[in-house]
N, C-alpha and C positions, 0 to 999 in steps of 0.2 A: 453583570451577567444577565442574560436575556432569559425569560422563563423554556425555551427551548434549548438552550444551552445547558441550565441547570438541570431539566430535566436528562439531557447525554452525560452530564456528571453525574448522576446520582445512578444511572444505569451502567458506567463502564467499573464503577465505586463498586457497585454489587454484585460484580461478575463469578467473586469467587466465590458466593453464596447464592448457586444456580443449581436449574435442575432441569433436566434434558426435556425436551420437547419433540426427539425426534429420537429414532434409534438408528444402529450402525451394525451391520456385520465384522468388520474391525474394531474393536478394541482400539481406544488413543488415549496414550499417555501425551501426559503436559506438564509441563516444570514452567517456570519461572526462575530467569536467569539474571543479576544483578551486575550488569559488568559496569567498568567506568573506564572511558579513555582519559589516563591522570595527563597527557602531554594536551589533552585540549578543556582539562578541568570540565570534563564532562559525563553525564551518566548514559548509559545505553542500554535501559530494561531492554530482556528479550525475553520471548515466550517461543520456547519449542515444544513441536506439536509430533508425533511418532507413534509407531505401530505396537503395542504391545501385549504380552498375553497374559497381563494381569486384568480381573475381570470388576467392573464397579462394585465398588460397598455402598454403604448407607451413608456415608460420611460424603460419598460424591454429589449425592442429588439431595438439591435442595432448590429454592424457589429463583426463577432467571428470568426479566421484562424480555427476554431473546429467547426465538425460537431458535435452539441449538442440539447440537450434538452430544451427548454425556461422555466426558471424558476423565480418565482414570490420573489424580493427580498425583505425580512424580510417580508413574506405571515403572514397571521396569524397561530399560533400552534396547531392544535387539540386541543380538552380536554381529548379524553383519553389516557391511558396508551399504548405504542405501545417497540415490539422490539429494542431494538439499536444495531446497526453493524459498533464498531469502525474500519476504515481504517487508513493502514500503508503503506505510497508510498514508491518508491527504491528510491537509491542512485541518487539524481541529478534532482529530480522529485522535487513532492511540494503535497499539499492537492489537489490539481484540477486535478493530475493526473489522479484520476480513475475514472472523473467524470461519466464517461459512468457505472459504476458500482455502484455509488451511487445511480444515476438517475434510473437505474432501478432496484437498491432495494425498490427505495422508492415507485414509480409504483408496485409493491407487496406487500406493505404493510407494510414495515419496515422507520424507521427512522436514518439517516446518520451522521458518523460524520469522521473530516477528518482533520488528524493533521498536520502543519510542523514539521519536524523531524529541527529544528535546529543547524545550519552548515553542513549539508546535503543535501541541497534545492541547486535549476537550481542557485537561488542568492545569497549562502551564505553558500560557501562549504570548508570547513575542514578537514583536512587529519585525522586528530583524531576523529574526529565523522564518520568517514569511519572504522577507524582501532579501535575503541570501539563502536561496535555498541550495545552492551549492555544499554549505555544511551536510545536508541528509545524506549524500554521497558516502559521505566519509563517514556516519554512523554505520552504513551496510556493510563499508569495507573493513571499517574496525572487527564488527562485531562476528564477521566470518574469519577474521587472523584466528581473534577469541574463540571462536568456535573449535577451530583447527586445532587449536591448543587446550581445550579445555581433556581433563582425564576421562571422562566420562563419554564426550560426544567425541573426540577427535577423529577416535579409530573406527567409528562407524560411518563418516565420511565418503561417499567416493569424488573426492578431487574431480575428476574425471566429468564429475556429471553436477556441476552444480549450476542453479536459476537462478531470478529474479522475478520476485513479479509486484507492481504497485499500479495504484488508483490516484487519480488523481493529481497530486503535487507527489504524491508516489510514483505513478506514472511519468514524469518527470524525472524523478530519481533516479528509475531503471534505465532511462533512456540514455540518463548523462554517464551512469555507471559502464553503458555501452562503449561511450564514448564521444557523443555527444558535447558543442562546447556554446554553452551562453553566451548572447551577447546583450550587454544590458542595457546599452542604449537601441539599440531595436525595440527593447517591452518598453522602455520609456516612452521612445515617441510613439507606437500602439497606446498606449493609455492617455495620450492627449487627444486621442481622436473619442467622437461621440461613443461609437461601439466600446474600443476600451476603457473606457469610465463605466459604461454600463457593465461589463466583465471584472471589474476588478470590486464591484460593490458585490460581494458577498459575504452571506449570514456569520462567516465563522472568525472577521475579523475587518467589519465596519472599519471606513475614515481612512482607508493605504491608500487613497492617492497620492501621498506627499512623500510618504516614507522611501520611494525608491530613489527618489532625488536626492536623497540625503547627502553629503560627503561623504559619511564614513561607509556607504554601503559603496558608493564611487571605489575608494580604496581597498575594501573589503575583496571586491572582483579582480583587481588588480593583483591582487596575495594569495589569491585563489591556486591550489594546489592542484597538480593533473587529479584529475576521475577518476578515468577510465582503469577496471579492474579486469585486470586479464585472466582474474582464476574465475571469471564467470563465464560461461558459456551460451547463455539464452537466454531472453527479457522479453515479457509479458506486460505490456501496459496499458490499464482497463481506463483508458478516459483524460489521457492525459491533458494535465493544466499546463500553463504557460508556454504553449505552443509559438506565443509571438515573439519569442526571444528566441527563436532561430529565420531566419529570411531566404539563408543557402542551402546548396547541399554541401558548399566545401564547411559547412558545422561539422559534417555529421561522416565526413569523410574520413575518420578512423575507425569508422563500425564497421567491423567483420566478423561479427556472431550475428544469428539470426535475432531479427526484433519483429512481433507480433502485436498490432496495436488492435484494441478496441476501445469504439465509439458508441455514443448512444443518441439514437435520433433527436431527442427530445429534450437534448440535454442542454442548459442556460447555463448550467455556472462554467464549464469549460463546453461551448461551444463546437462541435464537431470539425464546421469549417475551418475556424479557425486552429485546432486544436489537435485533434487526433485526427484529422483525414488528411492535415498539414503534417504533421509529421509523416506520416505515410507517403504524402508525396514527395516529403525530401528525402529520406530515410532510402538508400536502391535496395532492392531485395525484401524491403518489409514487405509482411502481408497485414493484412485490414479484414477487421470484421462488422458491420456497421448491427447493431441490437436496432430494429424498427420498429415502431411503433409512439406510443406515449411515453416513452421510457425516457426519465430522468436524471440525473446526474447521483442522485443519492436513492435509487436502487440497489445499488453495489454496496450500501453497507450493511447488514444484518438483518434480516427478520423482526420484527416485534411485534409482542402480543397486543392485544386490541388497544387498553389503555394507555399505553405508553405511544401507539400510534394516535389517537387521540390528543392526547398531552405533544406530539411534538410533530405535527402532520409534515411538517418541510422534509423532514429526514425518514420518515419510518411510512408515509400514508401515501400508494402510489396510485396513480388514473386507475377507474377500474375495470379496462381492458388490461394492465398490468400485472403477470403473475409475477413477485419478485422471486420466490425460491425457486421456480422453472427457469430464469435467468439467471440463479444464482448457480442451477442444477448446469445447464447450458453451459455456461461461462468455464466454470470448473471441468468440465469435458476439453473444453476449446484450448486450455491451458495445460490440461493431463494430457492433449495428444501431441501437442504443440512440444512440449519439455520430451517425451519420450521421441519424438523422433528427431529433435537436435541430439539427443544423446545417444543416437544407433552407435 
C-alpha cells in the first residue's frame, strides 16, 4: 500500500471519531447498517443519512481529517414518508466518500443511503471487483429490497420517489442500474489503444491491464444477471468511468428514467471525452453539465483539512483556482433540483 493510500485508510478508519467543521440548520441523524446479501456470500455496509430533531451531544463531536457536517448518530427517524437517494462511490473509495453529498441532500429534504461496493473499498480491494463491476449494481439493488424491508426505514419510504446517484465507477453503477448494458470486448479493445493504457493506469489499483482479459471475467459477463432496477426513478452521475464499454445507443436503449450526468473539465482519470460527455451523447434525453475550469477528477471526494491535504495532495490538494466545497455546494444543488423535479 502506497503512503497516499494509507493515508485514505487511516482517514475513512477515523471517521467515527470526528468533529464537525461546518454547521447545518438541519439536524442529521446517521446510523450505520450491516446488511449481507447470504445468496451472493456477500456484505453490503450501508450508511443512512436523514432529517432529525434530535439535537448533537458531546459524544458526537470529536476530532475529523474532513471538513464535514456534525451529525447526530442513530438521531431518531422521522415518521414520515420522505425521498431516498441511493449513493455509489468509485473505485477505492467506501460509503463516506460522498459524505458531503449526502449531507446536503438531506439538508433538502431527502433521505441518504450509501453502500460499500465490496472488494472495491480504500480496505478491501479486488482486481475482479474492478474488472466486473457489474456486481455494484446488484449491491444498490440488494440493499434498497433491505431497505424496503427493514422495520425501522421501510415505512418512511416513498416508493414513488426514489434516486440514484454515483461518482465515478459509481457513476457507472447508476447508469447501468438505469439500464444500461456493458459490453466488454468494447473496454477491451479501448485499453489496447495508447489513450486506453494511459486511462486505465490509475492511483487506486496499479498493473489492470491484464486483468480484464482473464477468462474467468470472459464468463463472469456471460452470467451477468439483468440491472436494470425499475423501482428507481432518476440517476445522477458525477464523472462517470468506463465510459468505453458502451459504443451504441442500442446499450442504452432501455433507459426510460431521466439520467443527469456530470463531467469535469480537467478531469484525467475518467476523461470527459471519452467518458461522461460520451455517455451523454449516447444516453437520448440525458442532460450534461460540464464543471470548467482546473477541476479534477478527485474533487468530488471530501474536503480535507490542511495536513491530510498535504499528506495526500492527488486526492484532497486541488489547482488553486479550485474551490472544492463551492463545487461540492453547486453540485449538490444540481442533484437537489435534478431528484425534485423527476419526482413532481
Amino acid at each position: 500500500m502506497n503512503r497516499s493510500i494509507l493515508i485514505i485508510a487511516i482517514i475513512f478508519l477515523s471517521k467515527f471519531s470526528s468533529i464537525a467543521q461546518t454547521g447545518t440548520s438541519q439536524n442529521i441523524g446517521q446510523r450505520t447498517l450491516f446488511f449481507k446479501d447470504e445468496a451472493r456470500n456477500r456484505p453490503v455496509t450501508t450508511e443512512i443519512w436523514y432529517p432529525t430533531t434530535d439535537t448533537l451531544t458531546e459524544k458526537d463531536k470529536h476530532f475529523s481529517p474532513f471538513i464535514r457536517i456534525q451529525t447526530v448518530k442513530n438521531g431518531k427517524v422521522p415518521g414520515k414518508k420522505m425521498p431516498l437517494i441511493l449513493i455509489s462511490h468509485g473505485t477505492g473509495g467506501g460509503r463516506l466518500t460522498l459524505e458531503w453529498l449526502a449531507d446536503g441532500l438531506v439538508q433538502k429534504g431527502f433521505m441518504v443511503a450509501a453502500v460499500d461496493h465490496f472488494g472495491n473499498t480504500y480496505d478491501n480491494k479486488k482486481v475482479e471487483d474492478f474488472v466486473e463491476p457489474w456486481r455494484r449494481p446488484q449491491d444498490i439493488s440488494y440493499v434498497l429490497a433491505a431497505l424496503l424491508k427493514d422495520t425501522l426505514f421501510g415505512s418512511r419510504i416513498d416508493t414513488l420517489r426514489i434516486g440514484a446517484a454515483g461518482f465515478s465507477l459509481g457513476g457507472y453503477t447508476v447508469i447501468t442500474l438505469a439500464g444500461a448494458k456493458f459490453d466488454l470486448n468494447a473496454i477491451r479493445a479501448y485499453f489496447k489503444t495508447e489513450r486506453g493504457k494511459k486511462e486505465l493506469n490509475i492511483p487506486e489499483f496499479p498493473g489492470l491491464a491484464d486483468a480484464f482479459n482473464e477468462e474467468s471475467v470472459t464468463r463472469s459477463f456471460e452470467n451477468c444477471p439483468p440491472l436494470k432496477d425499475n423501482r428507481i426513478k432518476a440517476f445522477f452521475a458525477i464523472c462517470p468511468a468506463v465510459g468505453q464499454g458502451f459504443t451504441t445507443k442500442s446499450q442504452f436503449a432501455t433507459i426510460n428514467n431521466p439520467v443527469y450526468i456530470v463531467g469535469a473539465e480537467s478531469d484525467s482519470i475518467a476523461p470527459v471525452k471519452t467518458n461522461a460527455w460520451h455517455y451523454y451523447e449516447l444516453i437520448n434525453k440525458s442532460k450534461f453539465k460540464l464543471i470548467k475550469g482546473k477541476v479534477g477528477h478527485y474533487v468530488f471526494l471530501s474536503e480535507a483539512i490542511d495536513d491530510v491535504k498535504k499528506d495526500a495532495p492527488i486526492f484532497f490538494t486541488d489547482d488553486p483556482s479550485v474551490n472544492r466545497r463551492e463545487i461540492h455546494e453547486d453540485v449538490t444543488q444540481l442533484a437537489a433540483d435534478f431528484f425534485k423535479d423527476c419526482f413532481k
